[in-house]
C-alpha positions as CSV (number, residue, x, y, z in Angstrom):
1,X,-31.8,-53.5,26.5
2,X,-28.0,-54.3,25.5
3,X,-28.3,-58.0,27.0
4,X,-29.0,-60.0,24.3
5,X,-29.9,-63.4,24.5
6,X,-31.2,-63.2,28.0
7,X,-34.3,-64.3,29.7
8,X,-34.6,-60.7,30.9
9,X,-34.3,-59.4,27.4
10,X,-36.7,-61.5,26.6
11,X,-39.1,-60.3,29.0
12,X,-38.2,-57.0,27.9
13,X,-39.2,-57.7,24.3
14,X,-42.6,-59.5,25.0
15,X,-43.4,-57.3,27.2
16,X,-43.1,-53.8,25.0
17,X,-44.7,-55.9,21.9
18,X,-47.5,-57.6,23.6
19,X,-49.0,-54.4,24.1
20,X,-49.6,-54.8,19.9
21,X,-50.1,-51.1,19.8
22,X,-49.3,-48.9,16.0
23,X,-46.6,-47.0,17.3
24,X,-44.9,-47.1,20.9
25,X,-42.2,-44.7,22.3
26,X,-39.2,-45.9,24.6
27,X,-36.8,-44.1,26.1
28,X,-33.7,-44.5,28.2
29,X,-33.4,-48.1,25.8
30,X,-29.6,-48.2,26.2
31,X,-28.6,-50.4,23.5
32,X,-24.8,-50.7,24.5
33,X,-23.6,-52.2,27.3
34,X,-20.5,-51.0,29.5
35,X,-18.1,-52.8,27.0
36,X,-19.5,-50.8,24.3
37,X,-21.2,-53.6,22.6
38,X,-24.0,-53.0,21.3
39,X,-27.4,-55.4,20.9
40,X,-29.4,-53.4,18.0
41,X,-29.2,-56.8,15.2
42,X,-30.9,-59.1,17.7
43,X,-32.8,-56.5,19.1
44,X,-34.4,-55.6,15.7
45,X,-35.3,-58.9,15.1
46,X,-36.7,-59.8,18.3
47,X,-39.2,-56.8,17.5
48,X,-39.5,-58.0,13.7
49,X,-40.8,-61.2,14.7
50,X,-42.1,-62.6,17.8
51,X,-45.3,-64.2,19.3
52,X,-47.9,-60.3,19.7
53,X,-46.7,-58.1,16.8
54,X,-44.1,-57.5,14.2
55,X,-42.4,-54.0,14.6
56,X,-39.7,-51.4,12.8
57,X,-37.7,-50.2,15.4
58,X,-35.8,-46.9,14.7
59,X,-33.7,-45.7,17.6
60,X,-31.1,-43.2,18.8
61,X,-29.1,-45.2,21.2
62,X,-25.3,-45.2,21.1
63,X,-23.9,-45.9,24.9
64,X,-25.0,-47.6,28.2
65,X,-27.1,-44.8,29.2
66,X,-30.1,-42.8,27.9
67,X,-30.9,-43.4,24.6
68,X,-34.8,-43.6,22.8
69,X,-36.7,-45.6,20.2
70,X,-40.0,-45.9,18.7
71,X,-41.5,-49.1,17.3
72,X,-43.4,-48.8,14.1
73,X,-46.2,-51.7,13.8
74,X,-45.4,-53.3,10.3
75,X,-48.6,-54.6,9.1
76,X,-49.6,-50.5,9.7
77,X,-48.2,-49.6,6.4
78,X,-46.2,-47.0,7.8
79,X,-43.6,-44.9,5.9
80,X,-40.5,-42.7,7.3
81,X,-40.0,-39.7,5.2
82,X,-37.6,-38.3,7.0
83,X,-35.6,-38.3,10.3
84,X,-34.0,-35.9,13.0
85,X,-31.5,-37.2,15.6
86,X,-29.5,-35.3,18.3
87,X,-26.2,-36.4,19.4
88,X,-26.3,-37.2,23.2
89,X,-29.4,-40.0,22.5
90,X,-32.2,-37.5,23.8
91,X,-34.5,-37.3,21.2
92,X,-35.2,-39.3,17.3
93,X,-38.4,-37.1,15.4
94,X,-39.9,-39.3,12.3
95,X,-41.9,-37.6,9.6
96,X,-44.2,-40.5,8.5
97,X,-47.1,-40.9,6.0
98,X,-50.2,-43.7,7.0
99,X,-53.2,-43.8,4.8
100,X,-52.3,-40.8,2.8
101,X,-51.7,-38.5,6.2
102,X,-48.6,-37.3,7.5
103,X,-47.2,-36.9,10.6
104,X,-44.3,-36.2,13.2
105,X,-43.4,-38.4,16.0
106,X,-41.2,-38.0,18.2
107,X,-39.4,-40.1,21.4
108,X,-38.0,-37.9,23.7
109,X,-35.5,-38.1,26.9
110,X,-35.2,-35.0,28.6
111,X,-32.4,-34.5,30.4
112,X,-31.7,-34.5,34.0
113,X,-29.5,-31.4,34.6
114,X,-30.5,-27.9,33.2
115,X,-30.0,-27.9,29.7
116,X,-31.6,-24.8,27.3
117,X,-29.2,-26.3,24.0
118,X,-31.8,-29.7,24.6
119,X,-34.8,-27.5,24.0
120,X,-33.0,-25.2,21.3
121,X,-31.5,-28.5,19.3
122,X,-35.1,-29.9,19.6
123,X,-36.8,-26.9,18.4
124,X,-34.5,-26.6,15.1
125,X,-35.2,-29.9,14.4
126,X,-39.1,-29.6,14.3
127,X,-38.5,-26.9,11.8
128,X,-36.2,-28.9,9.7
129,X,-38.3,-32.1,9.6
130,X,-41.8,-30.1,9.8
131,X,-42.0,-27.4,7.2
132,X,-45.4,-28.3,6.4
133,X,-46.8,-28.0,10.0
134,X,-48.3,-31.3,10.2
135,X,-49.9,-32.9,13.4
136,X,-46.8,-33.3,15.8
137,X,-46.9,-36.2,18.6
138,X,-43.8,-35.7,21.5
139,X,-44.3,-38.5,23.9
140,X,-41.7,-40.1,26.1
141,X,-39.9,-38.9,29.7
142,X,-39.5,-35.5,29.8
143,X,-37.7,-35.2,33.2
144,X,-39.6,-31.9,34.3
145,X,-43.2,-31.5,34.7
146,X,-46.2,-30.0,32.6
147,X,-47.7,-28.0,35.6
148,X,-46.4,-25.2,37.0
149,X,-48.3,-25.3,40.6
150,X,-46.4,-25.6,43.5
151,X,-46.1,-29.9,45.1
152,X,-49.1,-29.7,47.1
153,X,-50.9,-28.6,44.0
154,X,-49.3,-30.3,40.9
155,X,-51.3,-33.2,39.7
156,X,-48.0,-34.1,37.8
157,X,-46.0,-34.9,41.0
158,X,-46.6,-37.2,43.7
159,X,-43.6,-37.0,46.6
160,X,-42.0,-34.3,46.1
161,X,-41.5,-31.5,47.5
162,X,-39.7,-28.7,44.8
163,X,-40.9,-28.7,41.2
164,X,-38.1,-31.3,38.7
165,X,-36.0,-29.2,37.0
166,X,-38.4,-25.7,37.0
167,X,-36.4,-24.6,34.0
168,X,-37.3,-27.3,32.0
169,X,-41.2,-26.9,32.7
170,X,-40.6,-23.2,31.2
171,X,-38.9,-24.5,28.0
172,X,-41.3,-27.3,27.8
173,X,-44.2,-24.8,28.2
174,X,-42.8,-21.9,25.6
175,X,-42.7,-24.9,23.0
176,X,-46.6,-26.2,23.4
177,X,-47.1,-22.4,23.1
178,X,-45.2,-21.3,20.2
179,X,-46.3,-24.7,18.4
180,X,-49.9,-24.7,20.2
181,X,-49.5,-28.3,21.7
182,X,-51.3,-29.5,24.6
183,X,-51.1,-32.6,26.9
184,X,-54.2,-34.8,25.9
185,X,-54.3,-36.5,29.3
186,X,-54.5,-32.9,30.9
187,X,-57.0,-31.7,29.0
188,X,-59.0,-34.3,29.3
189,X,-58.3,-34.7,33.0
190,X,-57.2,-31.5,34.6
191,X,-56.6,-32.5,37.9
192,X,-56.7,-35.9,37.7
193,X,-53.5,-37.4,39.7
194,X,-52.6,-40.6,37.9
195,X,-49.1,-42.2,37.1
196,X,-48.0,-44.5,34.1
197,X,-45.2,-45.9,36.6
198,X,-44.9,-46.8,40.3
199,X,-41.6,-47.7,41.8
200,X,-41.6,-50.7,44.6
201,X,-41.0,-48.2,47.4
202,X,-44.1,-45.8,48.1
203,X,-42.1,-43.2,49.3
204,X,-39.8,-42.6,46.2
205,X,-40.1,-39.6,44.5
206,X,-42.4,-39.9,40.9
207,X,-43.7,-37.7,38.3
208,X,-46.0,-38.3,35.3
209,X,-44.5,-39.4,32.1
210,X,-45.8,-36.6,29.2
211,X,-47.1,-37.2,25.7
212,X,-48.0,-33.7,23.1
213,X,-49.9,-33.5,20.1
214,X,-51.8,-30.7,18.9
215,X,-54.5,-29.5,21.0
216,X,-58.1,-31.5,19.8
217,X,-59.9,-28.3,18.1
218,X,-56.9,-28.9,15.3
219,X,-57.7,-32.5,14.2
């Protein structure tokens, strides 16, 4: 998203806010370019005003790669109480308040290569910005899977044939434990085998993109 100006950023822009949802999660945003320019002025204002909806876009994006975001509709009456960002551009956490409720939200990028300090980083920050234990919401790309099956049996993989980044899926598991999160899709649909993205070539490798929130018997 560093290209300002562009027909493709444009595309980009209309695209995300025609979907004129309350709050939307982005990752891998990349709001510099190689130069180390970065785009975020016009970018904020091409989400502030534009033809679908107006957003607040808060983001943790500092280089050409990774990087997350989350757009805050405006006419929602949002309002951020507090935020959590890690250095490397993996996750931003928002304490907000709507309607008298709070909440924590949180964008996430999940890294490729095994890395325990992501989870441990990510944990202390919940603590920090949750002390309360309000309804949490971690959506974005999580780069391992939910399920622990093997391919043939993973609804969360399509493929593939060893599990992304097994490690992760432990880490990722002990956390919806400790803090008794659940995937809604999955509970709703345990062995349903659906995909928010398809690449061009049907033989690429894909696995599902991953949203937690406390499980339903909380709300």
């Amino acid at each position: 998203m560093s290209d300002q100006g562009s027909f493709n950023h444009m595309l980009k822009v209309y695209g995300i806010t025609k979907l004129k949802t309350d709050i939307i999660f982005m990752s891998d945003i990349r709001l510099c370019n190689a130069r180390g320019i970065t785009n975020i002025l016009p970018l904020e204002q091409s989400f502030r005003v534009n033809p679908y909806s107006s957003y607040n876009f808060v983001h943790n994006s500092h280089s050409n790669k990774r990087g997350v975001g989350i757009l805050l509709k405006n006419n929602c009456n949002f309002t951020i109480l507090q935020e959590e960002r890690d250095e490397q551009d993996n996750f931003i956490l928002l304490r907000v308040t709507k309607s008298g409720e709070t909440f924590v939200i949180s964008s996430i990028y999940g890294p490729n290569r095994v890395c325990p300090e992501f989870f441990v980083e990510l944990r202390n920050s919940l603590s920090r910005i949750n002390p309360n234990n309000s309804p949490i919401v971690l959506g974005g790309d999580w780069n391992c899977t939910y399920s622990r099956l093997g391919p043939n049996l993973n609804p969360d993989m399509l493929n593939m044939v060893n599990l992304p980044n097994a490690r992760h899926t432990d880490l990722l598991l002990n956390i919806c434990e400790d803090l008794e999160l659940a995937d809604p899709f999955r509970t709703k649909n345990p062995n349903a085998k659906e995909f928010t993205v398809f690449p061009s070539d049907p033989l690429r490798k894909i696995g599902q993109e991953l949203t937690f929130s406390f499980s339903p018997e909380q709300f």
